[in-house]
NUGUKOL-442244 format. One line per 4 residues: number of its first residue (from 1); their letters; for each residue x, y negated, z negated of C-alpha. Coordinates in Angstrom, 3 decimals, m for minus. Last residue first. Layout:
// residues N
NUM) a) X Y Z; ...
// end
This chain:
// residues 262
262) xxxx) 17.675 3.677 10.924; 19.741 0.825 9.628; 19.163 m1.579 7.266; 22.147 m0.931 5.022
258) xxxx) 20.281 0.732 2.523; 18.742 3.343 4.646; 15.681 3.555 6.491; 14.095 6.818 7.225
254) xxxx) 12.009 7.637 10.642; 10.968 10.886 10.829; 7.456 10.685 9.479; 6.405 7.899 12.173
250) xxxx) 4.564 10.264 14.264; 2.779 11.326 11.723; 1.006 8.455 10.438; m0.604 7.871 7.541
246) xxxx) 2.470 7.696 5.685; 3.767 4.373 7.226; 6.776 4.069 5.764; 7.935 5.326 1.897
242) xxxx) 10.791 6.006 1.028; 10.607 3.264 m1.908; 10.859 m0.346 0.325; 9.845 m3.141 m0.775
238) xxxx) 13.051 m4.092 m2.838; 15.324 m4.136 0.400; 12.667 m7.437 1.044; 13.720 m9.303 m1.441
234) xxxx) 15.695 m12.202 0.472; 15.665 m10.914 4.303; 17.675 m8.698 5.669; 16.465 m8.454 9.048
230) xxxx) 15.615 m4.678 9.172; 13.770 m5.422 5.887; 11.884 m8.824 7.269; 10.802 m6.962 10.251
226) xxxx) 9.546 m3.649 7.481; 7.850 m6.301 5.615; 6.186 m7.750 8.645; 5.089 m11.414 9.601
222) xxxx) 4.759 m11.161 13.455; 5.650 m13.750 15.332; 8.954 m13.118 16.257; 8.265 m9.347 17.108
218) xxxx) 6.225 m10.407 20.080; 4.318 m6.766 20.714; 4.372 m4.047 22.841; 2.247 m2.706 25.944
214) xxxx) 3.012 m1.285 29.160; 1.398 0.020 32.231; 1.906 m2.926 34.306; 2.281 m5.609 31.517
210) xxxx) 0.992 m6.817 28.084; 2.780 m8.191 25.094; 0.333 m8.378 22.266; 1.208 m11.127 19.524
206) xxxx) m0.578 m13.815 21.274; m3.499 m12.432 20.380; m3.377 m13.779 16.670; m6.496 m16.230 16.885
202) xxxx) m8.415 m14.702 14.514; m11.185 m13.941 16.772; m8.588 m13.080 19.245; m6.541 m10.343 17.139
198) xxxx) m9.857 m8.151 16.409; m10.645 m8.444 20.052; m7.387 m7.530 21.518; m7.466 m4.483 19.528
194) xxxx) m10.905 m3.570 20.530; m9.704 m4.024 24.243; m6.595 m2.057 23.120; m8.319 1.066 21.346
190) xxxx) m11.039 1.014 24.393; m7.987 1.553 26.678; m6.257 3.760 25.036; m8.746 6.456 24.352
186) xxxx) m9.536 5.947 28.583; m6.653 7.003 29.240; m7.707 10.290 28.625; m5.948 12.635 25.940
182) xxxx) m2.523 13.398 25.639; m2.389 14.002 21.958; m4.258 10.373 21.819; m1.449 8.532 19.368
178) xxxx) 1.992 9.958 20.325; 0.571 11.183 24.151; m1.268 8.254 24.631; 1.122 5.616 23.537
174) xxxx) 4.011 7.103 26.333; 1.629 7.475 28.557; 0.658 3.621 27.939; 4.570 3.065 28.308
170) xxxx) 5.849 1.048 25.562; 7.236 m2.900 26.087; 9.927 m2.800 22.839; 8.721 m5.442 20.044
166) xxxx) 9.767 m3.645 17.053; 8.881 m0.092 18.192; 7.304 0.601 15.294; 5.104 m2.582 15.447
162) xxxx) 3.673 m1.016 18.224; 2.974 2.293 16.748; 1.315 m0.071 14.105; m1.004 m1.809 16.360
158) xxxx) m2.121 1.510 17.964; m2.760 3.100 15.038; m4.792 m0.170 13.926; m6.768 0.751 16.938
154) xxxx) m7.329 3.951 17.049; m8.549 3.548 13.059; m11.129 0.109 14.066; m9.994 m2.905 13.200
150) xxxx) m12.389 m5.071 11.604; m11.279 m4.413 8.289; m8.286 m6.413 8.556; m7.241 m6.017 4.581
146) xxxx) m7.295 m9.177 2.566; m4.491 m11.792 1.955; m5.246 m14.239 4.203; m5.567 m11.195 6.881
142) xxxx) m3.780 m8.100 6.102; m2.970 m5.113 8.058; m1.862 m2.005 6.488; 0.797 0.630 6.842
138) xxxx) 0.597 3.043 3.969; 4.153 3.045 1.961; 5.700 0.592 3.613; 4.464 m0.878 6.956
134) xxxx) 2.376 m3.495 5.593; 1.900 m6.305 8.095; 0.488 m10.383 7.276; m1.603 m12.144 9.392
130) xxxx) m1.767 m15.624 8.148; m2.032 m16.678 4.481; m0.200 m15.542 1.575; m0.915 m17.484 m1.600
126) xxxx) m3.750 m15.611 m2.991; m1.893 m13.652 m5.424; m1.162 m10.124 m2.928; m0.007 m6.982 m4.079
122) xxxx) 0.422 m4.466 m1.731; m0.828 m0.751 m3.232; 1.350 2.205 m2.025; 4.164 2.938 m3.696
118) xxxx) 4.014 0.098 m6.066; 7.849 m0.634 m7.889; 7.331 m5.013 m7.671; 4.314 m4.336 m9.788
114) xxxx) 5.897 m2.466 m12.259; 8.531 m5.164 m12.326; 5.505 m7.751 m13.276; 4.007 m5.706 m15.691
110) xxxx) 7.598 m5.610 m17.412; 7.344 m9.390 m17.547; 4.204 m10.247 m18.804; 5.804 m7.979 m21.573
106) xxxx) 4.303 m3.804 m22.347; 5.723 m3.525 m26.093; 6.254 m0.517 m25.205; 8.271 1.560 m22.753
102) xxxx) 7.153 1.187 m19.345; 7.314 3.744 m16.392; 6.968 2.943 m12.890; 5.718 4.208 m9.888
98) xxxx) 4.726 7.925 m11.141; 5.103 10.077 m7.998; 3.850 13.449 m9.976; 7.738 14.284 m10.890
94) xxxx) 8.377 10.386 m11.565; 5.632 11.165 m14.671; 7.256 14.474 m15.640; 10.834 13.296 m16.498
90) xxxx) 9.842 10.123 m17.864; 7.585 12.005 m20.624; 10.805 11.566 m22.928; 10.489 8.210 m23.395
86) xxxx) 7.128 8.100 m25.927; 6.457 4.522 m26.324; 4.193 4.245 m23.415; 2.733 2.466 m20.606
82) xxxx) 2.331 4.787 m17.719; 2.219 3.248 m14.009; 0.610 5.516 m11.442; m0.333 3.954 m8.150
78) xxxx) m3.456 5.227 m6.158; m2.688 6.605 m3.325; m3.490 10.247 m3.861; m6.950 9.593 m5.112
74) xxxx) m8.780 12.099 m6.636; m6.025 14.469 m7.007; m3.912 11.750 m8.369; m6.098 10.269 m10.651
70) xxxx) m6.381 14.353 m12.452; m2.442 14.420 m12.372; m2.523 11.040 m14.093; m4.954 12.064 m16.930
66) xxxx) m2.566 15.174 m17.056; 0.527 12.944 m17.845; m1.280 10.349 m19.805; m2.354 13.767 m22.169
62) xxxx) m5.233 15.035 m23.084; m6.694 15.736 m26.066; m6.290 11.952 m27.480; m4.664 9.468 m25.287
58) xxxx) m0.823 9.905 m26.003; 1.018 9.081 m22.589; m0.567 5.680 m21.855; m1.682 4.606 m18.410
54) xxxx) m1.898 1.864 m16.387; m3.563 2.678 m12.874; m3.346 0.796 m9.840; m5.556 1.443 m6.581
50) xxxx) m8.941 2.792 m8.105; m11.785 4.770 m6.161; m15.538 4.582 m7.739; m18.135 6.435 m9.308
46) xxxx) m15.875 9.279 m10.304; m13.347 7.403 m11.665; m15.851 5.734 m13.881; m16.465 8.914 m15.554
42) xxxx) m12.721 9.787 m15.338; m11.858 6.699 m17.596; m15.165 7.911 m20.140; m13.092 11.269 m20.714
38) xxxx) m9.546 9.913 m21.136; m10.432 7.801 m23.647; m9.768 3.877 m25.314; m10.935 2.159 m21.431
34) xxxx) m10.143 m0.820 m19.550; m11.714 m1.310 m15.900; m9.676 m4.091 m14.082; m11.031 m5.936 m11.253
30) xxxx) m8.201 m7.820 m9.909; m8.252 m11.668 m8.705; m6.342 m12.614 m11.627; m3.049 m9.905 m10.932
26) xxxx) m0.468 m10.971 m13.098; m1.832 m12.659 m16.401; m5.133 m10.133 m15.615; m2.583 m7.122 m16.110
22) xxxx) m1.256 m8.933 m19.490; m4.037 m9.236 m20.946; m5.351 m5.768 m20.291; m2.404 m4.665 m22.041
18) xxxx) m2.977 m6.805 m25.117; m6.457 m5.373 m25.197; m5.647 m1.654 m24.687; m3.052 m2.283 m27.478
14) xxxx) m5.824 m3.604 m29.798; m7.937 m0.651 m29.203; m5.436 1.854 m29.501; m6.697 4.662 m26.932
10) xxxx) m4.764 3.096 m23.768; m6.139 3.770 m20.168; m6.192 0.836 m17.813; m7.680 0.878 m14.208
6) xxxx) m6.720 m1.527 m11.991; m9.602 m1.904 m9.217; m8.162 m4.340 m5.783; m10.829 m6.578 m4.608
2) xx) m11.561 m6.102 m0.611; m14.658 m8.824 0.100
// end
């Protein structure tokens, strides 16, 4: 089972504690690893990746800033939110793609903003059930709240090419040549059957369109951030950060603005 790692780096004990607090207040189901150093927070790094960190500016020899620098090499997607009481840092930590940047005393309530700023990680408290679609920052698929993992890469490309083209019926050349670089049909094919699969034994297959030579989705019943964006939805301008589908390079040119349109 998918459990998202928070990793928490503050060198006052009791401040480490209070901030550790209040990450478990917000996320529960999180594994958090808490540590006072610099040095024994990159030891665990190396054992094992991290989606959120919380870090503090002044941690000894070196400094929240570089500690971040070092996450980010490791793991490029792993959200950067510094704790601090130092303001002037600010500068730096949005230049290395900080999320957010707190000024202590770190509130219940700051942790929760932070969480609302993620680049990349989707936060999820156990109450969203149903298939659910990331498109900002990486796109995703969730299932009750955990990551599809049954999907293979083809065909989660596939899915989100499709949701890209909010609900239009796509050629299969057309597919081929943006996902496949042109390659045999026979890519797309074993992408879709798998596809179809995954969606089945969940009972979401109704979501594929199919025709002659065509495939696209039912945008109505798909839940999607970037659908509920482009619709205007309560909250959802707040999801997006510039971010859309990163892994994929075919989507790189399309920006949303503030008035919803592309």
């Amino acid at each position: 089972m998918w459990k998202m790692r928070v990793l928490a780096v503050e060198d006052e004990i009791r401040l480490l504690r209070q901030l550790t607090n209040r990450i478990r207040e917000a996320l529960p189901e999180a594994e958090i690893a808490a540590f006072d150093n610099a040095d024994d927070a990159l030891a665990a790094l190396s054992q094992e990746a991290v989606d959120i960190a919380f870090l503090d500016i002044a941690i000894g020899d070196m400094t929240g800033v570089d500690l971040a620098k070092r996450i980010k090499a490791a793991y490029p997607h792993c959200d950067i939110v510094f704790c601090t009481g130092y303001s002037d840092y600010a500068p730096q930590a949005f230049e290395i793609g900080a999320s957010d940047y707190l000024m202590k005393p770190v509130t219940a309530e700051k942790i929760e903003h932070a969480l609302s700023q993620l680049r990349h990680t989707p936060v999820y408290k156990g109450t969203d059930r149903g298939l659910y679609i990331q498109c900002f920052g990486y796109f995703e698929v969730f299932y009750d709240g955990e990551p599809l993992t049954s999907l293979t890469k083809r065909s989660k490309e596939l899915l989100a090419y499709l949701v890209n083209k909010e609900g239009a019926l796509c050629p299969s050349s057309e597919i081929s040549n943006a996902i496949f670089r042109g390659s045999s049909d026979s890519y797309l094919r074993v992408a879709k059957k798998d596809l179809k699969r995954v969606l089945r034994d969940i009972g979401q297959e109704a979501i594929l369109v199919t025709g002659w030579g065509v495939l696209g989705i039912n945008r109505k019943e798909v839940r999607c951030d970037y659908f509920d964006y482009m619709d205007g939805k309560s909250g959802a301008l707040n999801l997006y950060k510039g971010a859309y589908m990163s892994q994929y390079e075919w989507a790189r040119e399309k920006k949303l603005s503030n008035n919803n349109s592309i």
